[in-house]
PASEBA-1860 file (N, C-alpha, C; in nm, 3 decimals):
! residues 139
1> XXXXXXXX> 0.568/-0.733/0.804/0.591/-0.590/0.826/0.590/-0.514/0.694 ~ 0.642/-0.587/0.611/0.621/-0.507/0.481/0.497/-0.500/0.392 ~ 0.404/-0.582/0.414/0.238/-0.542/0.345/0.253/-0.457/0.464 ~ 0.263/-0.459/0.576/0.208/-0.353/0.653/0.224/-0.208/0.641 ~ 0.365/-0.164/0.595/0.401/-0.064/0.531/0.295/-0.054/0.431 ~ 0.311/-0.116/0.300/0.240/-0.077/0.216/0.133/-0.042/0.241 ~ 0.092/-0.131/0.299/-0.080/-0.146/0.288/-0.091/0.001/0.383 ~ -0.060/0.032/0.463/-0.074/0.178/0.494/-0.007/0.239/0.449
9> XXXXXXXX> 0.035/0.270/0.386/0.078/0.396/0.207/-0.015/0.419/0.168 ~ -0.072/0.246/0.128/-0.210/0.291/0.006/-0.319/0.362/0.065 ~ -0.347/0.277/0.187/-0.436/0.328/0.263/-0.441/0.457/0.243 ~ -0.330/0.514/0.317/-0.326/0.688/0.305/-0.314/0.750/0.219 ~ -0.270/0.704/0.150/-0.269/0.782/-0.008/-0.466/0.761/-0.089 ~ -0.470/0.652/-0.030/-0.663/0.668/-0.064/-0.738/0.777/0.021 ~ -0.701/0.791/0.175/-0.764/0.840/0.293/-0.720/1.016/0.197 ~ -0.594/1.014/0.194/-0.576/1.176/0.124/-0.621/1.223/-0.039
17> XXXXXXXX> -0.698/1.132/-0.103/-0.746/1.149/-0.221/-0.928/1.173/-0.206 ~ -0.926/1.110/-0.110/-1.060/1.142/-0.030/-1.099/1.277/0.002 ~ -1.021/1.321/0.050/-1.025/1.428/0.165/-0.996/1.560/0.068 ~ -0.946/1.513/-0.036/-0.882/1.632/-0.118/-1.052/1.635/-0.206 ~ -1.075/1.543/-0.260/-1.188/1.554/-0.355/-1.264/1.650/-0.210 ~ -1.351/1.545/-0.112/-1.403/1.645/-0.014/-1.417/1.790/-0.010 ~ -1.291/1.821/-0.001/-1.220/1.952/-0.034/-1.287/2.004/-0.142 ~ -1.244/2.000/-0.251/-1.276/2.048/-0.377/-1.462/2.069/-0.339
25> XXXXXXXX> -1.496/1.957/-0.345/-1.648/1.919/-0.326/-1.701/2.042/-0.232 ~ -1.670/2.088/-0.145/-1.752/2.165/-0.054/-1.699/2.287/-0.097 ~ -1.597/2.353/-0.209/-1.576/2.436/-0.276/-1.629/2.481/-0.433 ~ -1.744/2.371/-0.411/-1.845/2.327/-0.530/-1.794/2.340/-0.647 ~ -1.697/2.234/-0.700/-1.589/2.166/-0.767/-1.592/2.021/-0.779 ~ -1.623/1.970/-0.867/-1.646/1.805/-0.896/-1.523/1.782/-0.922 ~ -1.404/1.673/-0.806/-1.322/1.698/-0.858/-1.271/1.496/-0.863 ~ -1.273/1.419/-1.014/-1.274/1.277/-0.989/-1.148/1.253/-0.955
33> XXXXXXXX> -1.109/1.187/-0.840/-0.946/1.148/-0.813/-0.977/0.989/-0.812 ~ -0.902/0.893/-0.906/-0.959/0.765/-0.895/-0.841/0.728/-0.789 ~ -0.757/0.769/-0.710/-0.660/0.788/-0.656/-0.743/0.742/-0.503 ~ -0.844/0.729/-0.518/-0.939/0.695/-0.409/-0.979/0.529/-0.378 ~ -0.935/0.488/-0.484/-0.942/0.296/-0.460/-0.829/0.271/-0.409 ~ -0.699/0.346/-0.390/-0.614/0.297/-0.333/-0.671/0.255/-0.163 ~ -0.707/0.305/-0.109/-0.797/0.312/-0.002/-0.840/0.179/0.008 ~ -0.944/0.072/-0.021/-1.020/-0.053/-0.072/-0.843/-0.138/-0.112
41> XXXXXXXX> -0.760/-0.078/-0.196/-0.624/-0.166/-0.233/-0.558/-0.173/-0.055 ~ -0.520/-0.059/-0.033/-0.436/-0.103/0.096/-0.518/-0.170/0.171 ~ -0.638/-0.146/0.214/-0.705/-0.242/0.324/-0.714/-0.385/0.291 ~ -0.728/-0.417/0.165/-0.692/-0.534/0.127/-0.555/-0.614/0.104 ~ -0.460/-0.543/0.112/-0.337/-0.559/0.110/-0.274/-0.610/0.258 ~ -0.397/-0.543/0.360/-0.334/-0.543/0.508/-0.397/-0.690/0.569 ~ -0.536/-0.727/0.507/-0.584/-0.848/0.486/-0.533/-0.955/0.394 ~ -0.420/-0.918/0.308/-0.320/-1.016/0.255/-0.483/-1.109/0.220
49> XXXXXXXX> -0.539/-0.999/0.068/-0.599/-1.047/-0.049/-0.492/-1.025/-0.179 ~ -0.483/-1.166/-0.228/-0.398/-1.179/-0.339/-0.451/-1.088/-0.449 ~ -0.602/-1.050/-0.437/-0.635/-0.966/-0.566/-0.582/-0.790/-0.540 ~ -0.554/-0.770/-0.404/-0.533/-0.613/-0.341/-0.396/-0.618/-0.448 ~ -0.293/-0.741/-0.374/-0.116/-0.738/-0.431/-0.158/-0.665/-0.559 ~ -0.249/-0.752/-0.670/-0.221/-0.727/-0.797/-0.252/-0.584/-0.841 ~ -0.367/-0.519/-0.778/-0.403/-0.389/-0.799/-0.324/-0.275/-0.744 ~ -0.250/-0.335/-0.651/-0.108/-0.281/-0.620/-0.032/-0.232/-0.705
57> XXXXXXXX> 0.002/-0.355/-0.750/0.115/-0.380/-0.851/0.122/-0.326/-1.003 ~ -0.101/-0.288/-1.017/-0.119/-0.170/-1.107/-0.119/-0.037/-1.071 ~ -0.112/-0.008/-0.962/-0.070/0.111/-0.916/0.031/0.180/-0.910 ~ 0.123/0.075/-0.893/0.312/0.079/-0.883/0.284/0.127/-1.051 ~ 0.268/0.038/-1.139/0.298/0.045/-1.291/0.226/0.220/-1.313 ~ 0.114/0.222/-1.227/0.077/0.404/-1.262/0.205/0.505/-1.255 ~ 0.231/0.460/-1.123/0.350/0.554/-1.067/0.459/0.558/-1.140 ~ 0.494/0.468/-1.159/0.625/0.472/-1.287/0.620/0.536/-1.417
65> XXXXXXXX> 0.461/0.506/-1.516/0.453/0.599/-1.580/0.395/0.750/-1.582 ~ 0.344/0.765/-1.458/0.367/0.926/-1.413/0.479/0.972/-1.402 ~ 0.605/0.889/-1.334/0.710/0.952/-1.326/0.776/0.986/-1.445 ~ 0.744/0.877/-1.540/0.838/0.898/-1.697/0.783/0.994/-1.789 ~ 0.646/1.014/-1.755/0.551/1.118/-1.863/0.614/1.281/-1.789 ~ 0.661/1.262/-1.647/0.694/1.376/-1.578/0.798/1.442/-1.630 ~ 0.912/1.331/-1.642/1.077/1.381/-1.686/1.004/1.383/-1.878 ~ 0.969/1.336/-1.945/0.913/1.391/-2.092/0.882/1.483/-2.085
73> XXXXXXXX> 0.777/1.551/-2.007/0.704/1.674/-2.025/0.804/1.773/-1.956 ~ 0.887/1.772/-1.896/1.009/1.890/-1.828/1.093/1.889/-1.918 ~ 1.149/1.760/-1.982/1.240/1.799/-2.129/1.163/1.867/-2.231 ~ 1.056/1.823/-2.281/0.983/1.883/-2.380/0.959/1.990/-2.388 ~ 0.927/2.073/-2.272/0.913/2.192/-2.283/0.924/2.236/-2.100 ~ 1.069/2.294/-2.110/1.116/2.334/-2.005/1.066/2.480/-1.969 ~ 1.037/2.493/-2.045/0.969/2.670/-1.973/0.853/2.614/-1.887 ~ 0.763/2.555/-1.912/0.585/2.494/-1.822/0.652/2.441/-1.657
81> XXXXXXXX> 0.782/2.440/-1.640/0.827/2.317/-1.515/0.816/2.456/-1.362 ~ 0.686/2.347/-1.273/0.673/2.443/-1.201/0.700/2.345/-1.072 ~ 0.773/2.427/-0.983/0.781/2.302/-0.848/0.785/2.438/-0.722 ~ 0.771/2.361/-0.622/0.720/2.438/-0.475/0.833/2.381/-0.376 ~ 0.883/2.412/-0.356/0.987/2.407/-0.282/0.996/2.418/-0.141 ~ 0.986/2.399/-0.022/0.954/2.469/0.130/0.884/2.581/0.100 ~ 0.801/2.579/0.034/0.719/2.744/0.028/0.773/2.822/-0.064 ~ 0.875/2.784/-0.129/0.916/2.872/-0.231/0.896/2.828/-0.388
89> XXXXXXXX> 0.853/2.890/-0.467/0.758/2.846/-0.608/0.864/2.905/-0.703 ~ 0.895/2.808/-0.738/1.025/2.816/-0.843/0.986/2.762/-1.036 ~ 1.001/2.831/-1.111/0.945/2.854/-1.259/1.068/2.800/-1.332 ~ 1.030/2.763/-1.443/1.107/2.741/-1.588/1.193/2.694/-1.535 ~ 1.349/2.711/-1.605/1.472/2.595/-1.549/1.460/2.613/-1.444 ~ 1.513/2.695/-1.347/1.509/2.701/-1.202/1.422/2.557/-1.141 ~ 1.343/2.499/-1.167/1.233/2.400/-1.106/1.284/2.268/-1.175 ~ 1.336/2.279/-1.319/1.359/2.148/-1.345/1.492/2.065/-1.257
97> XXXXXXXX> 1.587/2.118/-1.183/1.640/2.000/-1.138/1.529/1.921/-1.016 ~ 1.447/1.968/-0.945/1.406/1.968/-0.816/1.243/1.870/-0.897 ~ 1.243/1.953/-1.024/1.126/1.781/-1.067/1.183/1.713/-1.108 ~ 1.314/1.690/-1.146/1.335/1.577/-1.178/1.424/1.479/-1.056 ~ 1.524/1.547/-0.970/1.469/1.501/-0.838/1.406/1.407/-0.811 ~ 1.267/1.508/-0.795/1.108/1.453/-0.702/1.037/1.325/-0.826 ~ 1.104/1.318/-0.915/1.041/1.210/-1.012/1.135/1.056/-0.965 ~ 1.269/1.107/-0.991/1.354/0.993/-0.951/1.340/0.964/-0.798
105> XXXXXXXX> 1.303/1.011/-0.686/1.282/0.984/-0.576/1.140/0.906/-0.562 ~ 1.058/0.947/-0.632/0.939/0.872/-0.633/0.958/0.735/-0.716 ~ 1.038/0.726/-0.807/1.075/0.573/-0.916/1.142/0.510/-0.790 ~ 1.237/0.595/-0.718/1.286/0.478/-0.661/1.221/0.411/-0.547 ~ 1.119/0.497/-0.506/1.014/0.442/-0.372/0.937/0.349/-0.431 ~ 0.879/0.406/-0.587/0.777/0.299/-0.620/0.864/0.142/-0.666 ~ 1.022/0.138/-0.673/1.070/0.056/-0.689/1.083/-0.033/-0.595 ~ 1.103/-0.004/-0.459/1.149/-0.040/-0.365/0.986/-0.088/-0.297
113> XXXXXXXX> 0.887/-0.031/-0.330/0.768/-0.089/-0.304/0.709/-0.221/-0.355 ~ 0.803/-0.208/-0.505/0.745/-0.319/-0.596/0.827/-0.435/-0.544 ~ 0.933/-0.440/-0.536/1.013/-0.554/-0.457/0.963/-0.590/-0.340 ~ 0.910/-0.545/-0.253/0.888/-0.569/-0.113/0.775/-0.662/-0.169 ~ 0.661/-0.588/-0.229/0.531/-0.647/-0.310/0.480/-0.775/-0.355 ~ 0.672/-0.776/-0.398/0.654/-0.900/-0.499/0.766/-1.024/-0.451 ~ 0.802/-0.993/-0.314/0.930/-1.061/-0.283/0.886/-1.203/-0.243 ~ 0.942/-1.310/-0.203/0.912/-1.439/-0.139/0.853/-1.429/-0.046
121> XXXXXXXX> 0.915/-1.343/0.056/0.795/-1.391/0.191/0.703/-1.278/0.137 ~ 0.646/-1.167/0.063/0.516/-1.151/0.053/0.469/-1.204/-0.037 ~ 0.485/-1.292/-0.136/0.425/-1.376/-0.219/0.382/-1.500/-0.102 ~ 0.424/-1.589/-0.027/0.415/-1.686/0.118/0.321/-1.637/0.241 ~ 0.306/-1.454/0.186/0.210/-1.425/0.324/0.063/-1.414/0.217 ~ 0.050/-1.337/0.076/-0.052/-1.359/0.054/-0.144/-1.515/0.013 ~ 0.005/-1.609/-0.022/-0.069/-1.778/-0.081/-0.149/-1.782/0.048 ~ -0.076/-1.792/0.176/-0.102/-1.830/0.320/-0.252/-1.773/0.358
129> XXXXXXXX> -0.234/-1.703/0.344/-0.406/-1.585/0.384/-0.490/-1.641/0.294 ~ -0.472/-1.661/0.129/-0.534/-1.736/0.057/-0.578/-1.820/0.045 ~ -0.509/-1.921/0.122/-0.526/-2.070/0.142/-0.633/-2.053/0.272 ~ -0.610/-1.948/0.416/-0.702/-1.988/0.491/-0.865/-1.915/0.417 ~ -0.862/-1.863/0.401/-0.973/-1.777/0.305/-1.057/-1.877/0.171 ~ -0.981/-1.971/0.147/-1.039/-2.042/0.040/-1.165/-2.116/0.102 ~ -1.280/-2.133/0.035/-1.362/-2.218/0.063/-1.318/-2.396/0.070 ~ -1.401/-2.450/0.206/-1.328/-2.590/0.230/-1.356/-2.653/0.068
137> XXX> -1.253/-2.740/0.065/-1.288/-2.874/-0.030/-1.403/-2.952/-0.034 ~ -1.478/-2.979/-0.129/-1.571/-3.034/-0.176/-1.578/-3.137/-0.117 ~ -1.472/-3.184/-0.185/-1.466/-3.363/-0.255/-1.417/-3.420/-0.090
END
């Protein structure tokens, strides 16, 4: 159940990086989101390919340092901190508690993703899939 989660996160988080470039694209805007292999990662993740876990697991490492470059760049210069709120667009301090918030809420999802990721029984479900997937023995 838990690649299954993931693996549809990534999925969707590829399916909506898609759709956004799309977007851009028919607003004749080249717009590169590499945010689009997640897509190819979750489907492979849901097929419990040991190579999906690992590209996962570079994805998780993205997310974490987006989140930390996020809380740097709101200390560094707190006037630029812009956040959207239910529809409401909130500037300079006003926005920094609510990104930093939305940064620590995202560390702790991408945390809680990485454990699931990397736990015993999903390390036992991808060997398992691996093992039937391997080409027979030679010898």
């Amino acid at each position: 159940k838990r690649i299954l989660i993931i693996g549809l996160l990534f999925c969707l988080g590829g399916f909506l990086a898609i759709c956004k470039v799309l977007a851009e694209l028919s607003q004749s805007h080249l717009n590169l989101n590499f945010a689009v292999f997640m897509l190819p990662v979750g489907i492979g993740l849901l097929r419990g390919k040991l190579r999906s876990q690992k590209w996962a697991g570079f994805w998780i490492i993205l997310g974490y340092i987006f989140c930390a470059l996020l809380v740097v760049l709101v200390m560094v210069s707190p006037g630029n901190a812009h956040a959207s709120w239910f529809g409401t667009e909130l500037r300079g301090s006003r926005a920094i508690p609510y990104v930093l918030l939305m940064s620590v809420v995202f560390a702790v999802a991408l945390n809680a993703m990485h454990k699931l990721l990397y736990s015993a029984k999903a390390k036992a479900y991808f060997n398992r899939t691996s093992e039937q997937n391997a080409p027979p023995d030679a010898s």
